[in-house]
C-alpha positions as CSV (number, residue, x, y, z in Angstrom):
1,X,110.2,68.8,117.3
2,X,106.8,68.3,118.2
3,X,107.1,69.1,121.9
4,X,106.2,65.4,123.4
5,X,108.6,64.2,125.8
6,X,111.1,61.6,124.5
7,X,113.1,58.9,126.5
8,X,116.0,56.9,125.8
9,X,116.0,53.2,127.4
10,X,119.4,50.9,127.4
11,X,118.8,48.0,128.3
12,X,122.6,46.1,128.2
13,X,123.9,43.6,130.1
14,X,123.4,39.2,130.3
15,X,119.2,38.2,130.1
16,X,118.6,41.6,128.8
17,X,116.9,42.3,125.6
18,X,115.0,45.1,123.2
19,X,112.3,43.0,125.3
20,X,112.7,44.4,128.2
21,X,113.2,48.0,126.8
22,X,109.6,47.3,125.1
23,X,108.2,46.6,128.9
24,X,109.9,49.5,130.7
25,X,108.3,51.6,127.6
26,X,104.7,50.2,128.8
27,X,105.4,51.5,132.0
28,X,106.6,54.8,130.6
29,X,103.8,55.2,128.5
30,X,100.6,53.4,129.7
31,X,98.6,54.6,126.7
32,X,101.1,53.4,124.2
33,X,104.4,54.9,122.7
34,X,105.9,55.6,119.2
35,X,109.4,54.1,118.8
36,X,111.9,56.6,117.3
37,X,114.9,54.6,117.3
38,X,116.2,51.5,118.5
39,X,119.4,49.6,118.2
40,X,121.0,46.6,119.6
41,X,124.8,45.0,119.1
42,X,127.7,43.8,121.2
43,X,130.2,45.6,123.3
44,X,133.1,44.2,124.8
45,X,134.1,44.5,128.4
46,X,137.6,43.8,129.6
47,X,137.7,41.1,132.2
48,X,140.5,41.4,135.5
49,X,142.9,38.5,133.6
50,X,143.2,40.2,130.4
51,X,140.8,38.6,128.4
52,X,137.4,40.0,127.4
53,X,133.3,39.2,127.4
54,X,131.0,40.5,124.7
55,X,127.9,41.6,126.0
56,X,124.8,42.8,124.5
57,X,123.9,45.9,124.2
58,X,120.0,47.4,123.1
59,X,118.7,51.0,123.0
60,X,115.1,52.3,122.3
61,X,114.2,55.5,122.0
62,X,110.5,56.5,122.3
63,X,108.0,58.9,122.7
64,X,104.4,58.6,124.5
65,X,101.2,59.1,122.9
């Protein structure tokens, strides 16, 4: 609503954390960002013999000062 550019960052998957949403949003926003959402969880991902992994999931959504 205030006309600054806003981005959405997933960062899911095995070794991946809100962390390294938090360091893409550095690179984003070099002069620092304000955090509008973030989330993190589990999702499930079917495996080729039926079974299935649970996975990590984190989102952050931010907006540059």
């Amino acid at each position: 609503p205030d006309g600054r550019q806003g981005y959405a960052l997933t960062c899911s998957g095995f070794g991946r954390s809100l962390r390294k949403c938090y360091r893409e949003a550095g690179q984003l926003c070099p002069r620092g960002d304000d955090v509008i959402d973030k989330s993190s969880g589990l999702f499930g991902l079917p495996t080729s013999v039926g079974g299935v992994v649970i996975a990590p999931v984190s989102s952050l959504f931010i907006q540059c000062k």
